[in-house]
N, C-alpha and C positions, 0 to 999 in steps of 0.2 A: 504494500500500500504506500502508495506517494503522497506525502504529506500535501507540496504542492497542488493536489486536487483537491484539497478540502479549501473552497474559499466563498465560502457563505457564512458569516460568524452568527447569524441568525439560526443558523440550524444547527450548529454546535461548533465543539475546537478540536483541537487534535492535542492527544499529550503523550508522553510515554512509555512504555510499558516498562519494565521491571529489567526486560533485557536489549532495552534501550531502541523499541522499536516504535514509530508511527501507529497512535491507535486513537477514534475517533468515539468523543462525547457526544451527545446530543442535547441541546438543549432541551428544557421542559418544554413541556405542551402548555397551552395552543400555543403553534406560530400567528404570525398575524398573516390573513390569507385575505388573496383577493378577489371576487365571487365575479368574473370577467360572467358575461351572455350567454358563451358557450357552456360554462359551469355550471350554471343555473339551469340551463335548458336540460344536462344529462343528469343534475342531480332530481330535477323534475318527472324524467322520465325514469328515475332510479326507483324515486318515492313510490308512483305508482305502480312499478312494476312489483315489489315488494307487498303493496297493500293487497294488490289483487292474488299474488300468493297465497298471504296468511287469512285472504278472506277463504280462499280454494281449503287450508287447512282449517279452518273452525267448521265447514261443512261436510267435514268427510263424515261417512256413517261410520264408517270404520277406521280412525286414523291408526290405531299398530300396521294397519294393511299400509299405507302408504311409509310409514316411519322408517318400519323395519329396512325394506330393500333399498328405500334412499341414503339412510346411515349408513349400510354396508356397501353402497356403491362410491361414497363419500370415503369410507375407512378405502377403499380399493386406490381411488386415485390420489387422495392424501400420503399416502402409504406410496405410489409409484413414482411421487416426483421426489421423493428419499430414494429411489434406487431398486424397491422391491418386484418380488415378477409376477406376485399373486396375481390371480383374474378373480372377479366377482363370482364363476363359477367356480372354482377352484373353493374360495371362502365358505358358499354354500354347501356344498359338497364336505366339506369337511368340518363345518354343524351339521350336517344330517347323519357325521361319523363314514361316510366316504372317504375309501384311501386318495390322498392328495399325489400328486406328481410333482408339487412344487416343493421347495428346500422350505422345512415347519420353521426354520425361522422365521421367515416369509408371512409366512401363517398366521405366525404369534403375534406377530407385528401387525398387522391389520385386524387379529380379532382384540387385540387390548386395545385400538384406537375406537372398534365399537363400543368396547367396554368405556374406558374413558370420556367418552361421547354422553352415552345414556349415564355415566355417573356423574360428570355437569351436570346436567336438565337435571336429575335429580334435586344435587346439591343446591341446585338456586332457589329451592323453596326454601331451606333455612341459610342461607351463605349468600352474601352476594358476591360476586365477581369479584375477588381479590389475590394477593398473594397467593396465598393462602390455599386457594383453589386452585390456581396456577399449580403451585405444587405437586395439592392431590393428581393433577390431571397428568403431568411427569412423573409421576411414580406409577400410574396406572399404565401409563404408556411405554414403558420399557420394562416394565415387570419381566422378567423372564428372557427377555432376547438377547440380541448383541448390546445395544446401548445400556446392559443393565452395568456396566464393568462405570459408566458415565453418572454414577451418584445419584440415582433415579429418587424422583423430590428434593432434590437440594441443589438449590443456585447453585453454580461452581465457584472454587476455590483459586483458581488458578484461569491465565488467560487460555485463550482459545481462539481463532482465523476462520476466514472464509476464504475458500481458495481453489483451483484444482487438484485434481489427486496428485498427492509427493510434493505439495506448497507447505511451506513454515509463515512464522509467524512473518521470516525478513520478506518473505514473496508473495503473500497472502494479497486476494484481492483486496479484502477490506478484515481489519482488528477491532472488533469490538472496543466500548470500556475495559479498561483494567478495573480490580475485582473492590478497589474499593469507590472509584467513579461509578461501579454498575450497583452498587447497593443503594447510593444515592440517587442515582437515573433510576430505578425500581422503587424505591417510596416516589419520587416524583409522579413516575408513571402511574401507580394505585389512585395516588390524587387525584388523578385527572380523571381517571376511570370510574371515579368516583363524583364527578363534577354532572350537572341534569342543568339541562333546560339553558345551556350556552353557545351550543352549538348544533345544527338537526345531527338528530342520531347517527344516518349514516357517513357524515363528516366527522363525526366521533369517533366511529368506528373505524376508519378508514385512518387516522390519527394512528388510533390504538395498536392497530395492526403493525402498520409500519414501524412507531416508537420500540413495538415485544422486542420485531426481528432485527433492530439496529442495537439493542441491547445484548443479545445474544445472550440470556443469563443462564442458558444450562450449556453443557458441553455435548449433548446431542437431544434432538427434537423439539429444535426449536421454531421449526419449520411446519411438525405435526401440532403443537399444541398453540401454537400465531394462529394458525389458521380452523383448529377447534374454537379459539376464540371468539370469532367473525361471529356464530350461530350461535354462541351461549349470550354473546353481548346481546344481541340483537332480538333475544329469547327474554332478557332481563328485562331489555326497555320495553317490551311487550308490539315491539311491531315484528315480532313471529309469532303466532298460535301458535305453532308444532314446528320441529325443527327439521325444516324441508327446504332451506337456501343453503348452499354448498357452494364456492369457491374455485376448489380445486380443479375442476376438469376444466374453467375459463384459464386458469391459469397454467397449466401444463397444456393447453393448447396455442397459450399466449405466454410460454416460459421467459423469454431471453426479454420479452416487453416489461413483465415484474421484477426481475432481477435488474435492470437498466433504472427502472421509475421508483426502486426504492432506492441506489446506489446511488441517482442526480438529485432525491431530497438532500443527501449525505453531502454532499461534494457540491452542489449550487444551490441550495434551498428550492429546490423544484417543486413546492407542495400542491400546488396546479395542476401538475402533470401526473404526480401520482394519486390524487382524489378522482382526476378523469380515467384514470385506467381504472380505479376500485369500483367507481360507479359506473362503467361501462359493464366489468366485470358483475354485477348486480344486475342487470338491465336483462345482458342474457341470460347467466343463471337461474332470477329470478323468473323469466317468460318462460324460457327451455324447464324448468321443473314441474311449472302450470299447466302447460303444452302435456309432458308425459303423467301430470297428474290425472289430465281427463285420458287419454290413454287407456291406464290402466284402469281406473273406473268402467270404459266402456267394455274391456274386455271382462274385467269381472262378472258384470251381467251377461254378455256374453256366452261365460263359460258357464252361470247359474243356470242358464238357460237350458244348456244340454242336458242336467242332469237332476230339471226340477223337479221330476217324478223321483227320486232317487235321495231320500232324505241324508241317509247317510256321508252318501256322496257327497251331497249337496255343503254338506257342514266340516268338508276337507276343503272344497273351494278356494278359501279364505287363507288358510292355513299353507296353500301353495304361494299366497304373494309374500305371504313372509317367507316364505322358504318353500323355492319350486321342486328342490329333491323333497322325498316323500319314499318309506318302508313300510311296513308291516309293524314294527314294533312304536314308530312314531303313529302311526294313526289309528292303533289300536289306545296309545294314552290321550291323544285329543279326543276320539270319540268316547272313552272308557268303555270297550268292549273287549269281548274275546277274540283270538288270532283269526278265528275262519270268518267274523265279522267283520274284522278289519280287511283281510286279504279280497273280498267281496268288493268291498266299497273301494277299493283300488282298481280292482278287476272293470266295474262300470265306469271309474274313471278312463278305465285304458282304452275300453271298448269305444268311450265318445270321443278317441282322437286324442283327452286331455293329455293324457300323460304316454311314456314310454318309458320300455324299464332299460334302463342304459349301462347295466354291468356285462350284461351278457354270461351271468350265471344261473346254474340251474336253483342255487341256496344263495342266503342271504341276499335278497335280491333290492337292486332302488330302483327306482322310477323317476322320470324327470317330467317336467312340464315345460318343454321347450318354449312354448310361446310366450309361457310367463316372465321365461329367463330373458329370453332374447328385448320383451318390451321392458324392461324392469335395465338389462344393462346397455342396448341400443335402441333408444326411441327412434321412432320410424324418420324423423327429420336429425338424422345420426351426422349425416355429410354436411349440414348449412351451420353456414360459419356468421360472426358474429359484423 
């Protein structure tokens, strides 16, 4: 990191480090920001796209049906712009106790960022959004994997870079605060997170985000839990019903435009530049999850339809959009019957096209429900870009 690029004293200084290298503060929040026409017009068009989300989420009849497969499609690309090779089927498949093909570290890692996920939302009925929770959410998130060796819940102790693979700290794109500048820039940051009614939400938010990841305060996933952030903040101030606005797949679509728009706040005070990228990034998200919200609604009736003479059946349905694999021993504990009732009420599924058994064994057998899979991880307008 070249000192000489940081030259906006407005967005912080540069001081540093311990082994005498260039490493970058940031000032508190807010900047002073200028709400130019074009700003106003995408954070307008941000608002509403949002609102007509979370109105789509207070009407669902069923929200776990929608919850479920959009968390876990959210832990999939959260999870692959860290490096991981999971797919969405892959995840499913291995809650339905499906042998996986993919490296379980892999695995681990995107089922603790579900976990982590639903243990936010939890936690914000008694917790608000702080440290605090930040923590819990890092401890939850590397339980068990590679990053566990990374002090999983505790700020770091020691610096740490952002850089390419085999960069140090002298070569690193960009050096965080040193460890006792980032303890000070994190009380700041809580403040601010803490702060209502000074700024619209989603300029809050889009603050908050960028202040986590230029802090860098754990020495891995700070990447997963910045952007866990986005849907729990956003879940607090109550413009989400249910947490169905997702980030990541805008941004690993638009990778090298998010690493650029948070790196020119850092280095020119650009906060213009990166509030229009977050709220562009909102705009699509927010329309593209609405778009496959009704989607899958229509297929749910749909598939109700094939099998409304067929009660049994009929009340597995449901149980396929949270999870399109489906066994014998899983749908004998939703229904709570016996084996050869459950194996029945598979059988009428298979018979109506729903499902297919996809091991190709004669024992322990699964069944998949391709269509569910495929609308749940490629909505039908999969190629239109933003």
């Amino acid at each position: 990191m070249k000192a000489a690029d940081f030259h906006a004293p407005q967005a912080g200084r540069v001081v540093r480090t311990a082994a005498g290298h260039p490493a970058f503060v940031p000032a508190p929040l807010p900047p002073e920001l200028a709400f130019d026409l074009d700003l106003v017009r995408v954070l307008s068009r941000a608002d509403a796209a949002l609102s007509e989300l979370s109105g789509h989420g207070a009407l669902l009849p069923n929200p776990h049906l929608l919850i479920a497969p959009y968390l876990r499609r959210e832990a999939v690309l959260s999870s692959r712009i860290e490096g991981t090779q999971t797919s969405l089927a892959d995840l499913l498949a291995d809650e339905a106790g499906q042998d996986s093909h993919v490296a379980p570290d892999d695995v681990r890692e995107v089922r603790n960022y579900v976990t982590a996920l639903e243990h936010g939302v939890q936690r914000l009925g008694a917790l608000p959004l702080s440290l605090r929770l930040v923590r819990e959410l890092h401890e939850t998130l590397l339980q068990g994997v590679r990053g566990n060796q990374a002090t999983p819940g505790e700020f770091r102790a020691r610096q740490n870079w952002i850089g390419p693979p085999g960069s140090t700290e002298a070569t690193a794109t960009y050096v965080p605060p040193p460890v006792p500048e980032m303890k000070q820039a994190l009380a700041d940051w809580e403040k601010f997170l803490h702060q209502r009614d000074t700024l619209p939400e989603l300029v809050q938010c889009a603050l908050m985000h960028e202040q986590f990841e230029t802090i860098h305060p754990f020495l891995d996933g700070n990447g997963r839990v910045g952007r866990l952030l986005i849907t729990l903040f956003l879940i607090e101030r109550g413009r989400l019903s249910q947490p169905l606005l997702y980030l990541s797949e805008y941004i690993e679509r638009h990778k090298q435009g998010y690493y650029d728009a948070l790196q020119r706040v850092r280095t020119h005070g650009a906060w213009s530049e990166w509030l229009r990228y977050f709220l562009e990034g909102v705009c699509w998200s927010a329309a593209r999850a609405a778009r496959q919200a009704r989607e899958l609604m229509a297929l749910r009736e749909q598939l109700r339809r094939k099998v409304a003479e067929a009660p049994k059946s009929l009340a597995l349905i449901d149980e396929l959009f949270v999870n399109p694999y489906i066994n014998t021993a899983r749908a004998k504990g939703i229904l709570n019957v016996t084996d050869p009732t459950a194996r029945s009420a598979i059988a009428v599924l298979e018979k109506a096209g729903i499902v297919r058994e996809a091991t190709g064994r004669a024992w322990g057998k699964m069944y998949l429900a391709q269509g569910v899979l495929k609308a749940i991880e490629q909505p039908k307008d999969d190629d239109e870009e933003h």
